[in-house]
C-alpha positions in Angstrom: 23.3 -21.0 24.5 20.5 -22.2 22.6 18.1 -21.7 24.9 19.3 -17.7 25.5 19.6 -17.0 21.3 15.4 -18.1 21.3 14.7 -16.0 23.8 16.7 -13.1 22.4 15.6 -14.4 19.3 12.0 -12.9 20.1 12.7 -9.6 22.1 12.9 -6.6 21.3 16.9 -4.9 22.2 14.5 -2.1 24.1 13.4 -4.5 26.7 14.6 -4.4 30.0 16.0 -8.2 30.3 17.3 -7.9 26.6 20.8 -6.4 28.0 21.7 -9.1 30.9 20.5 -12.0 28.9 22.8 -10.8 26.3 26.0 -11.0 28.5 25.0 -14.2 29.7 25.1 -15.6 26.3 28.5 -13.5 25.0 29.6 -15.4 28.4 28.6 -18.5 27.8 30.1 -18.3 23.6 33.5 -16.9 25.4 33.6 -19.8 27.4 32.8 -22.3 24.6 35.9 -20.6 22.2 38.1 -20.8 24.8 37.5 -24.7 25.4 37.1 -25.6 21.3 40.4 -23.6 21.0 42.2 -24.7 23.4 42.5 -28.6 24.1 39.8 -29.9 21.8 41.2 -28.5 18.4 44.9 -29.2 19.4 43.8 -33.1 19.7 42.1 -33.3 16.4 44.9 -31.6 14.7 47.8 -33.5 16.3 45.5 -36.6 15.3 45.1 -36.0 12.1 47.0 -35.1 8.9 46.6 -31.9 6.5 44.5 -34.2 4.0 42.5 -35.5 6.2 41.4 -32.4 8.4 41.0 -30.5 4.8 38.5 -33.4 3.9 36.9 -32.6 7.7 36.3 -28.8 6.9 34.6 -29.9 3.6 32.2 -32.1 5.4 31.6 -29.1 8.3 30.5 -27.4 5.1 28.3 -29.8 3.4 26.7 -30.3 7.0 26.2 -26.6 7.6 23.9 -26.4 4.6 20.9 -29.1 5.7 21.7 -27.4 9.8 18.9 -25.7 10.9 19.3 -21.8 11.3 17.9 -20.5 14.0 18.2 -22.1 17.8 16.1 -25.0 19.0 16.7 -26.0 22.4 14.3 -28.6 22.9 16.1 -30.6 20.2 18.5 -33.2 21.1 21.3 -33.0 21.7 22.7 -36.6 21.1 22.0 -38.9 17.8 20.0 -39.8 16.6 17.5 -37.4 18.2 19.5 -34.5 16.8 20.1 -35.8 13.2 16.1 -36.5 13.5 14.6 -33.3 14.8 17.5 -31.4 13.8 16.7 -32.1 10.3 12.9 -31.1 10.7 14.0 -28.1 12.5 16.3 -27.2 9.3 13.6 -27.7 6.9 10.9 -25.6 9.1 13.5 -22.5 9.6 14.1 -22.6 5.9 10.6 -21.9 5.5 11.0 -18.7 7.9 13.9 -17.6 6.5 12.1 -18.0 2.9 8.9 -15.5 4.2 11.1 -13.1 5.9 13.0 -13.0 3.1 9.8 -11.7 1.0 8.5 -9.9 3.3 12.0 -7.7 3.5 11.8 -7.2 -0.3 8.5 -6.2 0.3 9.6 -3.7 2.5 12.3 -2.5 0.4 10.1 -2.2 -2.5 7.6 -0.1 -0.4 10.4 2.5 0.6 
């Protein structure tokens, strides 16, 4: 999946392989929901109590803000590796999302 949203990430929805790479990646997300919904989140939550799964969503959260935001497939996938370049990659797309950011309110002011 990471691989197909950076590609995707830098065509253009006009080009001709933009359409089938697509479905390959709705594909591969359908297939990733189904497995997270089925077995994987009935374990964790017959394994663990209200408080403590409550406490599990707030640290999802805390995590979510230092994750990068865009994909990076060459980073690891296993720590430390991802923790390492996962945290340089965050830092880095924070960066692009700060200029595209500007440059949007640039555009907006021009209109």
């Amino acid at each position: 999946m990471k691989l197909a949203l950076s590609e995707l990430e830098k065509m253009e929805p006009e080009e001709e392989r933009f359409a089938p790479k697509m479905m390959v990646l709705i594909e591969n997300v359908r297939h990733h929901v189904k497995e997270e919904d089925g077995a994987m989140f009935r374990k964790v939550r017959s394994a663990m109590n209200p408080k403590q799964l409550e406490a599990l969503g707030e640290q999802l959260e805390e995590a979510k803000k230092s994750a990068p935001t865009r994909p990076h497939p060459a980073v690891p996938e296993e720590p430390p590796g991802n923790m390492i370049a996962g945290g340089v990659a965050a830092v880095m797309d924070a960066g692009k999302d700060a200029v595209r950011g500007v440059k949007e309110e640039i555009g907006r002011r021009r209109s």
